[in-house]
C-alpha positions in Angstrom: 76.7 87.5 65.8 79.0 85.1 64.1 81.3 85.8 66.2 79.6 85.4 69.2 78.5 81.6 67.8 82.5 80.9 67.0 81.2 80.4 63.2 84.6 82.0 62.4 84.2 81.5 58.7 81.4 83.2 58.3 83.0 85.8 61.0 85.9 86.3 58.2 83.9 87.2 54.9 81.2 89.4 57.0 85.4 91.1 57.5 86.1 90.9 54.6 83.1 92.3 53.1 83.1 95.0 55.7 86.4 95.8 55.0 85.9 96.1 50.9 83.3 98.1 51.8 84.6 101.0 54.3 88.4 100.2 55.1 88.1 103.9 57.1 85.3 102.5 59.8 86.9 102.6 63.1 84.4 99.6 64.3 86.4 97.4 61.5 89.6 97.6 63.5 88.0 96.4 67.2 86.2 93.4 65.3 89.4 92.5 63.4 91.0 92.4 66.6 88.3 90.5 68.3 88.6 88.1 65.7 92.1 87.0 66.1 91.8 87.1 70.0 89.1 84.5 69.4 91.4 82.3 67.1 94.3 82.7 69.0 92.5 81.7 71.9 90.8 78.9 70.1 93.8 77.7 68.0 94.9 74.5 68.2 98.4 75.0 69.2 98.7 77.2 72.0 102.2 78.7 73.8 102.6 79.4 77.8 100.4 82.7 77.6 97.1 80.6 76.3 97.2 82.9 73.3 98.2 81.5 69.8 101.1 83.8 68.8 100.5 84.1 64.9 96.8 85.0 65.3 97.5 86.8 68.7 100.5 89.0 66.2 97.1 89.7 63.7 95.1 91.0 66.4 97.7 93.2 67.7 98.4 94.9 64.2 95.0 95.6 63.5 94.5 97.6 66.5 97.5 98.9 65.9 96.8 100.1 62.9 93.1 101.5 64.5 94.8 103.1 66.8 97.3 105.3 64.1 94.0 106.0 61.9 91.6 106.6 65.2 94.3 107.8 68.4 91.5 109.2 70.6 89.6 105.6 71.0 90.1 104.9 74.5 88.8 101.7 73.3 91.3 100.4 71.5 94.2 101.8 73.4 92.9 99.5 76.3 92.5 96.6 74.4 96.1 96.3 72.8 97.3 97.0 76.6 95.3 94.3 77.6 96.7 91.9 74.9 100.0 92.7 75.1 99.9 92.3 79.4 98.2 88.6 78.3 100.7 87.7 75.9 103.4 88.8 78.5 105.2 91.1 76.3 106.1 93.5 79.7 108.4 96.0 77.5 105.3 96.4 75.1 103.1 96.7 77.7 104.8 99.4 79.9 105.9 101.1 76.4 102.0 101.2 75.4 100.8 102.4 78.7 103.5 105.5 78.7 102.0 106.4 75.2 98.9 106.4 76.1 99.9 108.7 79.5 101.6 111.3 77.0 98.7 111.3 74.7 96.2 111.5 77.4 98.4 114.9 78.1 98.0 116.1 74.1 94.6 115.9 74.2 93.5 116.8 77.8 91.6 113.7 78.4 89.1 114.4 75.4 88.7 110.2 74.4 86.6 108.9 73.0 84.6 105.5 73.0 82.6 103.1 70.5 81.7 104.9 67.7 83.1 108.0 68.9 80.7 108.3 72.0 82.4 110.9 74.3 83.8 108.9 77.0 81.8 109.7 80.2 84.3 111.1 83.7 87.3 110.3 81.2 89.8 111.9 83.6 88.7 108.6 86.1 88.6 106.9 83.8 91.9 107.2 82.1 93.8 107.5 86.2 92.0 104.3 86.9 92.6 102.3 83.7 96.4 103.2 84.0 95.8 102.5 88.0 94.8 98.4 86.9 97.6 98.6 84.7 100.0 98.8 87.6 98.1 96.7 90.1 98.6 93.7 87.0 102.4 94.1 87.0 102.0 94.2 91.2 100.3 91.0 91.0 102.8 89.3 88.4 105.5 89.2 91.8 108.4 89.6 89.6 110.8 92.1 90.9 112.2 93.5 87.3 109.0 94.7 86.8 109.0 96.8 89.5 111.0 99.5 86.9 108.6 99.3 84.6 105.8 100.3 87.8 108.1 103.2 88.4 108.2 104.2 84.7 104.2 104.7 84.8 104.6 106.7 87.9 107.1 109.3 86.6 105.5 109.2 83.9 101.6 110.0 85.2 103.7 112.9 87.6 105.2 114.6 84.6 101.3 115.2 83.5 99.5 115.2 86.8 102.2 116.4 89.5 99.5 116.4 91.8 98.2 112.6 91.4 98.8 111.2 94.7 98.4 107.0 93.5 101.4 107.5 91.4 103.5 108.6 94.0 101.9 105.8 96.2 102.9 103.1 93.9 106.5 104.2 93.9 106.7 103.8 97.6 105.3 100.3 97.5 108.1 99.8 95.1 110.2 101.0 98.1 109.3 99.4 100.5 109.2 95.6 98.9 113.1 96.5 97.9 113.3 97.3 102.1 114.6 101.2 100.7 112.2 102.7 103.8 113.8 105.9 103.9 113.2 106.5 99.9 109.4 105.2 100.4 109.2 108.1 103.0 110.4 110.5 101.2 107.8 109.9 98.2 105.0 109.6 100.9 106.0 113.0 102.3 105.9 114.8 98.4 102.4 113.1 98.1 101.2 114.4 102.0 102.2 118.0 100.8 99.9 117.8 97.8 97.0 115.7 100.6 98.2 116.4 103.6 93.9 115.4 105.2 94.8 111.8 102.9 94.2 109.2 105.8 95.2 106.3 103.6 98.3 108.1 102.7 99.0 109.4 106.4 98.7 105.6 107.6 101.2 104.5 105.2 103.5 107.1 105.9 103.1 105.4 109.3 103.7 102.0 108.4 106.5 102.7 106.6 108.0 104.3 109.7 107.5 101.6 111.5 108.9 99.1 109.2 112.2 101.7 109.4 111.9 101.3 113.2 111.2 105.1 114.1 108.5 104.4 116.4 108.0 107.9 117.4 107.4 109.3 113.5 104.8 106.1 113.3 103.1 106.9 116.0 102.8 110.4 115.3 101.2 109.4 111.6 99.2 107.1 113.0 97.8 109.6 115.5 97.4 112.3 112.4 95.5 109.2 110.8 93.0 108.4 113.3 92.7 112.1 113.3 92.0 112.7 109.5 90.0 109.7 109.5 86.6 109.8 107.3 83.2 108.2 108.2 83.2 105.2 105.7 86.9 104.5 107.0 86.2 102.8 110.5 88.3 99.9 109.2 91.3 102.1 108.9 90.8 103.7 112.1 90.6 100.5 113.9 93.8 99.5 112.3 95.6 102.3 113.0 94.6 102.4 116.7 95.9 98.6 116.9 99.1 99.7 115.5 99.1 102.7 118.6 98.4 100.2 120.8 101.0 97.4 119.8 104.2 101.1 119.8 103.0 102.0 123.6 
């Protein structure tokens, strides 16, 4: 509650208190790091990222250190992620996600949430959290980070050989480096493991096109329209106009 009214003195000795009290409560960790977003974020001098570093640095080692004493909080994992993607420390960032990816592996998915709630559909949960991870480095258009995408990927197949977005993302990689034949070749691995995947047939399609093998495209865009699911009339329509534009 203090927190939430940005009384952060009295936010710091209900810490304090807490922490005197019962070092070993997980909950201790997230508000400590809440804490020192808030004064980062509220400081007076702030640096390019909008984040003070010093207090930003104090958030990050408490949940840090939560996430040593408490490694299944799905919780906290995502939260120094998130931090570390806002202060744009990339090389932490990729370097946390990967950890994450090989502990999801060491304990088969079994996180856990606040207060150790079981963590409801965690295998979704966990694909799709590591999913927004690499759609925020897409988004940052910087092309050095496209290693760090690829990382991720290789990483997620190592675990999930069958997880179809991973292989996916490294074709997009591919293709906005123009290396067509190498995006095809991905998309091909991932059709073996789908091969009904319409999204995936049509962009085995596009990248054909883009190539300028007009004859694989509009097979693939024939084997989409064919594969083509009832709340995908939008896809069908495109892939239709992409027939008609190769006759």
């Amino acid at each position: 509650m203090a927190l939430d009214a940005k009384d952060m003195t009295k936010a710091e000795e209900i810490l304090k208190a807490w922490d005197y009290a019962d070092a070993n409560d997980p909950e201790l960790y997230v508000s400590y790091f809440n804490f020192f977003t808030v004064k980062s974020l509220d400081a007076g001098v702030i640096g390019a990222t909008g984040y003070d570093g010093k207090y930003a640095q104090k958030a990050l080692e408490f949940i840090t250190e939560g996430i040593d004493r408490f490694p299944t909080r799905f919780d906290m994992r995502i939260a120094k992620i998130y931090m570390l993607g806002k202060l744009k420390d990339y090389p932490g960032y990729t370097s946390e996600i990967i950890k994450m990816i090989d502990y999801s592996d060491e304990i088969k998915n079994n996180w856990k949430g606040e207060n150790f709630t079981v963590v409801e559909n965690p295998d979704e949960m966990f694909k799709g959290a590591v999913l927004d991870f690499q759609e925020f480095l897409f988004t940052k258009e910087d092309t050095t980070l496209y290693k760090d995408i690829i990382r991720i990927s290789e990483e997620m197949l190592k675990y999930y050989p069958k997880d179809v977005q991973s292989r996916l993302n490294i074709s997009t990689v591919h293709v906005a480096q123009r290396e067509y034949s190498k995006s095809i070749e991905t998309l091909l691995k991932a059709a073996d493991v789908e091969p009904g995947n319409s999204v995936l047939l049509y962009n085995i399609a596009y990248v054909y096109n883009l190539k300028g093998d007009k004859e694989n495209a509009k097979k693939y865009y024939e084997l989409t329209i064919k594969h083509i699911g009832e709340k995908e009339e939008k896809l069908k329509e495109a892939a239709q106009k992409q027939l008609e534009a190769l006759k």
